[in-house]
PAMAR-262388 format. One line per field, with one value per residue (C-alpha): x, y, z. Coordinates in nm, 3 decimals, padded with zeros to 5 digits. Example, Ala and Ser with C-alpha at 12.3 -4.5 7.8 and 13.67 -1.06 7.14 Angstrom:
<nodes>
east <- (01.230 | 01.367)
north <- (-00.450 | -00.106)
up <- (00.780 | 00.714)
</nodes>
This chain:
<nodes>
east <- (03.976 | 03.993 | 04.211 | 04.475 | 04.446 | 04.413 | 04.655 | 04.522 | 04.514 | 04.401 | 04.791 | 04.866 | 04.631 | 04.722 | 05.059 | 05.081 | 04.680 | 04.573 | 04.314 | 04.136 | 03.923 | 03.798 | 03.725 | 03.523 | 03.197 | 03.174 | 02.932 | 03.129 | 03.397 | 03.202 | 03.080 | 03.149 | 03.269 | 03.492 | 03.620 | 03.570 | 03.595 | 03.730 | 03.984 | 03.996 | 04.082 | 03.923 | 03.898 | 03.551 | 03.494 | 03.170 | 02.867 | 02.949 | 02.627 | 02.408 | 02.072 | 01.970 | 01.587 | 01.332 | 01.010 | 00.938 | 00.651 | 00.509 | 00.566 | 00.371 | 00.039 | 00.118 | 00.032 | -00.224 | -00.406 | -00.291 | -00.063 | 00.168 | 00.425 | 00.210 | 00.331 | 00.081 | -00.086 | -00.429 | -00.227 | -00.145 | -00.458 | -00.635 | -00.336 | -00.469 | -00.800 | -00.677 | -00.501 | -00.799 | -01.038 | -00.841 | -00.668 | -00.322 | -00.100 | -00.415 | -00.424 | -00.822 | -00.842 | -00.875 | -00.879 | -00.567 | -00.376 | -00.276 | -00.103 | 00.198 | 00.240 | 00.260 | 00.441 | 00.609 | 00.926 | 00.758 | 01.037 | 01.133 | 00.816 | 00.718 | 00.726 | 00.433 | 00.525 | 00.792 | 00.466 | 00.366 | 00.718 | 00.794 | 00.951 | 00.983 | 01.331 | 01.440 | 01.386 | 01.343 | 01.337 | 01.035 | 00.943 | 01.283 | 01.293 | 01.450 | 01.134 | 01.061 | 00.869 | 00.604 | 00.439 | 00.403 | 00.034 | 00.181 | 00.236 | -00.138 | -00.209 | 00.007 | -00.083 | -00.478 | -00.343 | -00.235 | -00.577 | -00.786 | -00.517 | -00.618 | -00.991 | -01.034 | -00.913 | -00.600 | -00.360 | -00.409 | -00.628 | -00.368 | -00.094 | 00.040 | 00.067 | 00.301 | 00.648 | 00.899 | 01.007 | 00.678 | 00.692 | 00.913 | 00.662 | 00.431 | 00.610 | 00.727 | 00.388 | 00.218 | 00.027 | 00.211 | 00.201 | 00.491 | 00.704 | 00.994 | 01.360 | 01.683 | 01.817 | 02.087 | 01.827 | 01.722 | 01.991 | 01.891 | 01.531 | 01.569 | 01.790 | 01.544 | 01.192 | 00.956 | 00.824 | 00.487 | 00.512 | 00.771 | 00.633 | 00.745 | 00.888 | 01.029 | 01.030 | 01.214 | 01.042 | 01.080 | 00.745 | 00.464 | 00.384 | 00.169 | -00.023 | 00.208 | 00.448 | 00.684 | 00.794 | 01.111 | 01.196 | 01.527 | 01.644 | 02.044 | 02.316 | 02.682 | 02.747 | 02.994 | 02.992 | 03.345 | 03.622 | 03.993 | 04.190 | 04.565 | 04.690 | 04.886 | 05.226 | 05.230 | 05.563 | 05.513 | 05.148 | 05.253 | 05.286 | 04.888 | 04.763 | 04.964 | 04.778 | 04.473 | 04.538 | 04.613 | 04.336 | 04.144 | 04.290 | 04.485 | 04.322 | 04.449 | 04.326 | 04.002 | 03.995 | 04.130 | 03.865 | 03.603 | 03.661 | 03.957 | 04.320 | 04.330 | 04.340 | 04.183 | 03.854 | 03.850 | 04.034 | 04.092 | 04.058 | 04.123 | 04.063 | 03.754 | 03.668 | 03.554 | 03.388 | 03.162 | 03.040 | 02.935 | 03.252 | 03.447 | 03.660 | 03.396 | 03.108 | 03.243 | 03.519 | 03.359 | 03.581 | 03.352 | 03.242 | 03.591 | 03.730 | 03.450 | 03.360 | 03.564 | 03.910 | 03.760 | 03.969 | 03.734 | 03.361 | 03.108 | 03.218 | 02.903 | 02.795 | 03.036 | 02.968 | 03.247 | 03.148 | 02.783 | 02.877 | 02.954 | 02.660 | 02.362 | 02.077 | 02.355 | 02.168 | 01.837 | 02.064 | 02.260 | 01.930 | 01.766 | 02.064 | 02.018 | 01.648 | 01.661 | 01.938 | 01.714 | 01.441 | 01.639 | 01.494 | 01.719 | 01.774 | 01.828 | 01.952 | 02.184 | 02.474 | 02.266 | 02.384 | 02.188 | 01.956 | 01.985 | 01.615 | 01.549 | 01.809 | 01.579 | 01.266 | 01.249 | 00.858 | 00.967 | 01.157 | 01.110 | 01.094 | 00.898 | 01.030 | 00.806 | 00.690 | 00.733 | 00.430 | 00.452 | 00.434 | 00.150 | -00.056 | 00.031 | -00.167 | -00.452 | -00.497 | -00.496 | -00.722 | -00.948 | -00.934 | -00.906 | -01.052 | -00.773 | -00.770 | -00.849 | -00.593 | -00.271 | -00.336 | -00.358 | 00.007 | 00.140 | 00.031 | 00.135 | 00.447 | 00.535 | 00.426 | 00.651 | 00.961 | 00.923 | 00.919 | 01.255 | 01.363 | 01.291 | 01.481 | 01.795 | 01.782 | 01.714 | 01.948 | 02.223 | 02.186 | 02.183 | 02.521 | 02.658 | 02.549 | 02.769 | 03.055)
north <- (-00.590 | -00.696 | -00.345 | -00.497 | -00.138 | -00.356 | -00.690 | -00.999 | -01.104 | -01.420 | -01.590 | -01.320 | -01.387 | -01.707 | -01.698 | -01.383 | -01.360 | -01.719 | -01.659 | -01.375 | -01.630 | -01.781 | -01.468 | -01.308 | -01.512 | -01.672 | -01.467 | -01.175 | -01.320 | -01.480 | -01.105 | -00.965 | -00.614 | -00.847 | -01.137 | -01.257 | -01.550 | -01.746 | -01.483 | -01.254 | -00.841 | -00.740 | -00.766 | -00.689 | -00.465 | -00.582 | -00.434 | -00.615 | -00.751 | -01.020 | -00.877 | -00.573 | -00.515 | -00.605 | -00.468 | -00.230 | -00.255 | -00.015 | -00.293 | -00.067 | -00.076 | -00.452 | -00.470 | -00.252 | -00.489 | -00.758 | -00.910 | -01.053 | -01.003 | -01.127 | -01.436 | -01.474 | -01.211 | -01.280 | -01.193 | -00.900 | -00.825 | -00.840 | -00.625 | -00.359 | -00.410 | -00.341 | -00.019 | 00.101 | 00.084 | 00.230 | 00.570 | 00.377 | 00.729 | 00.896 | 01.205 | 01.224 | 01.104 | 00.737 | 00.810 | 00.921 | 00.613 | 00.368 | -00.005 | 00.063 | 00.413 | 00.374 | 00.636 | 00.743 | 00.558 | 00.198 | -00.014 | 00.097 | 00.051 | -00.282 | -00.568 | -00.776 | -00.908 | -01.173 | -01.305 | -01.419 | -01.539 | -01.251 | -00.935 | -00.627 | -00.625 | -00.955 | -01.228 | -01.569 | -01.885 | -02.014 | -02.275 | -02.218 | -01.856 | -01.604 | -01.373 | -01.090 | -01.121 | -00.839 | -01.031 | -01.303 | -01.434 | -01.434 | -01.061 | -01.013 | -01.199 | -00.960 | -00.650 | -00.769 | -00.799 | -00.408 | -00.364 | -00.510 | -00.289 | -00.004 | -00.083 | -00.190 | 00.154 | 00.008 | 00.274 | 00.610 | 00.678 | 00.924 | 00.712 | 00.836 | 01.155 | 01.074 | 01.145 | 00.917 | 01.236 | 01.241 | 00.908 | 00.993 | 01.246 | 01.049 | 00.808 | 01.051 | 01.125 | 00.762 | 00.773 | 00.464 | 00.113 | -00.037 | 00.021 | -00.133 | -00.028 | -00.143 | -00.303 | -00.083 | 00.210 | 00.064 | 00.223 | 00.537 | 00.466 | 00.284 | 00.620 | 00.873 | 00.936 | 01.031 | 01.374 | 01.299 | 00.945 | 00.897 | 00.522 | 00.427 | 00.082 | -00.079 | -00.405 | -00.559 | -00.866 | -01.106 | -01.016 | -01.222 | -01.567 | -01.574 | -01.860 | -02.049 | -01.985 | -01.749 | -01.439 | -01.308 | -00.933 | -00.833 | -00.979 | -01.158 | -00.937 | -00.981 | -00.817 | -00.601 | -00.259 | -00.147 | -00.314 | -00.275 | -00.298 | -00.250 | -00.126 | -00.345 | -00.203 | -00.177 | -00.239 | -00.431 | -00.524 | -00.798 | -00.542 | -00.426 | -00.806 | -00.874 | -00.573 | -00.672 | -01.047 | -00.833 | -00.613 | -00.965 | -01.159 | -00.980 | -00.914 | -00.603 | -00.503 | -00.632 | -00.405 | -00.115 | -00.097 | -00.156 | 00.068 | 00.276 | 00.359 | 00.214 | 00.456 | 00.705 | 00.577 | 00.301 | 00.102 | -00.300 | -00.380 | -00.748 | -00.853 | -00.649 | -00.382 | -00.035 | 00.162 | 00.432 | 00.531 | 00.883 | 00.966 | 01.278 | 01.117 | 00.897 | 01.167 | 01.480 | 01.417 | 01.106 | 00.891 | 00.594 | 00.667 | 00.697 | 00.403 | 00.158 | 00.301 | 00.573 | 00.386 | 00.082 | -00.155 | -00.441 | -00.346 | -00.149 | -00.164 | -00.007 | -00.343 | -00.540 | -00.810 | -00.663 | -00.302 | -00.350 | -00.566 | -00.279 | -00.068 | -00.045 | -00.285 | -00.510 | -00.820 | -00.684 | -00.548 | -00.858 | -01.081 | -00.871 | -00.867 | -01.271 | -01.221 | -00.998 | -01.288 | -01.572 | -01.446 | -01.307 | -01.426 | -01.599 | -01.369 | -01.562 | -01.285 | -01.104 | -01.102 | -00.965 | -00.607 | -00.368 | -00.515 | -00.340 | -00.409 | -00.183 | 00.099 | 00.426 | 00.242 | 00.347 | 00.183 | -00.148 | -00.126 | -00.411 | -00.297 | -00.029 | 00.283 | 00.578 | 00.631 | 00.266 | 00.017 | -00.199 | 00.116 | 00.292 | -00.005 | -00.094 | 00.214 | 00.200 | -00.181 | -00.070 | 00.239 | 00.075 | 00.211 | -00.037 | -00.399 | -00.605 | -00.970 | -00.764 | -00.472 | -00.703 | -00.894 | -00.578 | -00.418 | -00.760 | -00.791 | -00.409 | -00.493 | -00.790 | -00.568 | -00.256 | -00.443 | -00.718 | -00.993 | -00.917 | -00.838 | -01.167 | -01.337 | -01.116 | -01.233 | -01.622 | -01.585 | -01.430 | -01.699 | -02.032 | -01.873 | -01.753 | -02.107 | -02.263 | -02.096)
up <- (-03.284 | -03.624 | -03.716 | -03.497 | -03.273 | -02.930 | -02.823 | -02.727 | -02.378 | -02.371 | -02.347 | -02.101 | -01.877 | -01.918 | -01.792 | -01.541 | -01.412 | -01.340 | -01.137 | -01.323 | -01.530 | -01.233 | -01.017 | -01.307 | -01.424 | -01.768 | -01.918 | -01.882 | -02.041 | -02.319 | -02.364 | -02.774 | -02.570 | -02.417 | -02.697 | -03.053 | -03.215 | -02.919 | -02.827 | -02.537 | -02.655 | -02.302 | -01.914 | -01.801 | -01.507 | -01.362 | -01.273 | -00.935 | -00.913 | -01.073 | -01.052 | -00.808 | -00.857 | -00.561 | -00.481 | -00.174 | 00.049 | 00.302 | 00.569 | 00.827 | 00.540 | 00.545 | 00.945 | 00.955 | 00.701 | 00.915 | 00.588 | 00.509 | 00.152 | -00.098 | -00.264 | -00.565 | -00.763 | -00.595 | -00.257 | -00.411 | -00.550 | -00.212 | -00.083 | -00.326 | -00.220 | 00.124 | 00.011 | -00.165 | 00.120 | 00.426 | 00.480 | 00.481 | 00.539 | 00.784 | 00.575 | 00.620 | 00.286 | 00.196 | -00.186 | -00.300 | -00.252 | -00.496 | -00.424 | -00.692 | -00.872 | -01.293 | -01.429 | -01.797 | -01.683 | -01.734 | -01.731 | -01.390 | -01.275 | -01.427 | -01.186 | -01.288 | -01.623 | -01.517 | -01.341 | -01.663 | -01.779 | -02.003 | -01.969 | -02.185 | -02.377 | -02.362 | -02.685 | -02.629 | -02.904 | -02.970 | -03.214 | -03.388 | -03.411 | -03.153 | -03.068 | -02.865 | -02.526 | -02.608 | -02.888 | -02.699 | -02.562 | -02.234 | -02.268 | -02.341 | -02.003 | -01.839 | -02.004 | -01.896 | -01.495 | -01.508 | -01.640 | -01.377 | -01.148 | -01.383 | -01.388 | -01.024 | -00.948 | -00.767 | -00.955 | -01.098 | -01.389 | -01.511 | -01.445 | -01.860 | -01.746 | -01.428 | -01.450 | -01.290 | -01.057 | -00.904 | -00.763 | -00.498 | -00.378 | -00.372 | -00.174 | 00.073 | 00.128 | 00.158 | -00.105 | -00.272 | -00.073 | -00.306 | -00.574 | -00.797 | -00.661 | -00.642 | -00.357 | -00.281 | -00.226 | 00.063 | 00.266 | 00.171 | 00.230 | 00.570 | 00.721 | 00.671 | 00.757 | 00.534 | 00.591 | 00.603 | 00.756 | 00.975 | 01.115 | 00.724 | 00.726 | 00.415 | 00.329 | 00.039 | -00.179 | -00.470 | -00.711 | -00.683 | -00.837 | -01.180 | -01.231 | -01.343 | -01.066 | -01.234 | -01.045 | -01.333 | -01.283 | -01.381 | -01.770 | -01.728 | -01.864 | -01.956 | -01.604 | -01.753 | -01.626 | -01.909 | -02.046 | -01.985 | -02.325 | -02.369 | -02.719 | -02.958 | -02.935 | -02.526 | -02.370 | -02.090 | -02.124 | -01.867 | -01.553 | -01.635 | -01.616 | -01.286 | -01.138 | -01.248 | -01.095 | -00.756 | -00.728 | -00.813 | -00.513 | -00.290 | 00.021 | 00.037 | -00.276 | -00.140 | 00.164 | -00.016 | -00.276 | -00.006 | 00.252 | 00.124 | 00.318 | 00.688 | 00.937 | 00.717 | 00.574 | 00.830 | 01.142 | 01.180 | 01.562 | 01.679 | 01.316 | 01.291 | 01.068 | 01.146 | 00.914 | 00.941 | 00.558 | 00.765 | 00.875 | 00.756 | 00.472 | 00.340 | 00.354 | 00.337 | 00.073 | -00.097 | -00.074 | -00.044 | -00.367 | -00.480 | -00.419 | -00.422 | -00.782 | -00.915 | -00.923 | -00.858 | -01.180 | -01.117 | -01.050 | -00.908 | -00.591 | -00.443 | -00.501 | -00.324 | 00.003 | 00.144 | 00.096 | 00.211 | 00.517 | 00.728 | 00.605 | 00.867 | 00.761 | 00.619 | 00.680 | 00.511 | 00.209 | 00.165 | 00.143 | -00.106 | -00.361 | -00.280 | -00.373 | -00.704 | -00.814 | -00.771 | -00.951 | -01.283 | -01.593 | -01.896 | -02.212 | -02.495 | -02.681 | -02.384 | -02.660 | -02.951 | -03.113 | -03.238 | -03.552 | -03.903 | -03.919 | -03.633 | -03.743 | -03.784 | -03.671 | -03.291 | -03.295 | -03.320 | -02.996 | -02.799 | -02.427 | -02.233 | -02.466 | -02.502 | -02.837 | -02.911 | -03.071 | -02.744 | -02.502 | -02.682 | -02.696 | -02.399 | -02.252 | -02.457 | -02.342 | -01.970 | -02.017 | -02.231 | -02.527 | -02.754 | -02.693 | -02.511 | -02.748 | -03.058 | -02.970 | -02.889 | -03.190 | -03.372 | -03.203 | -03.289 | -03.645 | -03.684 | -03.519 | -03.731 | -04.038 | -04.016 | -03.951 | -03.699 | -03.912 | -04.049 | -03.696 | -03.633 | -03.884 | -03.826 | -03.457 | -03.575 | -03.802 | -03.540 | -03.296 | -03.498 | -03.563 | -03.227 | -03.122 | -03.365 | -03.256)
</nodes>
């Protein structure tokens, strides 16, 4: 941008794409892949949608407890009870199954700590200064829930030593009662039997309430997915925005990046559309994938109302992209780069990263093997001391200015 190498949009769009600011959100826009210092070098393609992450329950464990979803951790907690105590797959043996399945992959599998109103990875200002969640006391409080999972023998003992590709073994097979996924899965999920269980039911849920009603799992983004940019020098850099504006709000461009070429990936009858995402084209030459994502110019199309409207389950898919929005927690630092204080120091990272302060105590919290008031104040002191603190002051630092802007 500041080399001059790509043209400013922002009077283009202006004049020849009108509705393009409108049809894309504002904190795409707002986005430093997308402008700087109040002027617009990009147009985002988005990640076409908000916030995607739910939790899956076995629904058929939930009614043969005679439960429902749990809405608050102590729901969930007498779920896991539940799980513990009954052969929920009727293998013969009622000890090898767990209510959620830990693995090396924590941040996928992490769906308690927005309980607590904190999440791994996102910062948040506190008292003046832009922070990171994990140092936070709420942190300890959820940190000490995965314990009592841990210690009440609700998940594995050797949950370290998972990886993330056993899980879905261990799903197939029952042994896991539910599990942090992303909506769009559920398609998948809902049109095969498992192997081992094929009375599986899925149901898709918001995570429970902490005590003091928070339920936050996915951290907001910029919801861009890549930017378009059009070199300075570009003859006719006028003819790219009016395409963009079309594939925005034509309804053509709508249906064409949905389902694809009519009468070939799918037929209109009386105003209806007929799409079968199984059918030779789509499947077999994958051309769903192509044009909902592959040449898609505007988002992730996999993504997209339209798109998943004429998927099986529909209904159930719709709602729980509804779900994982309305539970997305803030980020105060969603525009924040990379800090120079963290350059080279891959311990100080502040989400669920192997080989990171926060992961390895983390496990030595939940195992027990360091004392759980003593130990977090211990990471965060150690935190603070090999870098955090000027972390911290970068990141304060960065947003009292990107505010001022």
């Amino acid at each position: 941008m500041d080399r001059g190498v790509f043209m400013e949009l922002g009077p283009l769009i202006d004049k020849y794409a009108p509705n393009l600011k409108k049809k894309i959100p504002e904190v795409a826009w707002k986005s430093p892949k997308v402008s700087k210092n109040g002027k617009i070098y990009g147009i985002p393609v988005l990640d076409g949608a908000v916030a995607d992450r739910v939790i899956f329950y076995r629904q058929d464990y939930l009614d043969k407890l005679n439960m429902s979803v749990p809405k608050t951790l102590d729901e969930f907690l007498k779920f896991a009870e539940g799980v513990k105590n009954n052969d929920m797959n009727g293998d013969g043996n009622p000890n090898n199954e767990w209510v959620i399945s830990l693995t090396d992959n924590m941040s996928w599998n992490d769906i308690f700590t927005g309980s607590f109103g904190v999440r791994p990875g996102t910062w948040h200002v506190r008292n003046g200064n832009l922070e990171p969640d994990i140092i936070q006391p709420q942190m300890k409080e959820a940190i000490a829930f995965y314990k009592k999972l841990y210690d009440n023998g609700y998940i594995e003992k050797d949950f370290i030593t998972k990886k993330q590709g056993d899980r879905g073994a261990d799903i197939n097979k029952g042994l896991v009662a539910a599990w942090g996924a992303a909506t769009y899965q559920y398609a998948a999920v809902a049109a095969q039997e498992y192997p081992d269980q094929p009375k599986a039911a899925i149901t898709m849920a918001v995570p429970p309430k902490g005590p003091r009603g928070e339920n936050f799992f996915q951290a907001g983004s910029d919801q861009v997915y890549f930017v378009w940019t059009i070199p300075s020098g570009t003859k006719n850099p006028e003819e790219i925005i009016k395409f963009l504006e079309w594939a925005w709000t034509s309804p053509e461009a709508d249906k064409f990046f949905a389902y694809g070429i009519k009468d070939s990936n799918y037929t209109e009858e009386n105003g209806q559309i007929k799409y079968d995402p199984k059918g030779p084209s789509n499947s077999e030459l994958n051309e769903k994938e192509f044009y909902q994502l592959s040449i898609n110019v505007r988002e992730n199309g996999l993504n997209n109302p339209l798109a998943l409207k004429v998927q099986p389950n529909s209904d159930k898919i719709l709602k729980g992209y509804d779900d994982a929005k309305s539970v997305v927690m803030a980020n105060d630092a969603v525009y924040m780069s990379q800090l120079k204080a963290m350059d080279g120091r891959p311990e100080l990272n502040p989400g669920f990263v192997a080989g990171s302060l926060f992961y390895d105590w983390f496990v030595k919290l939940v195992v027990g093997k360091e004392d759980l008031d003593k130990g977090f104040d211990t990471f965060v002191s150690e935190w603070k001391k090999r870098g955090g603190d000027a972390a911290i002051k970068e990141a304060t630092d960065w947003y009292n200015a990107y505010m001022k802007k």
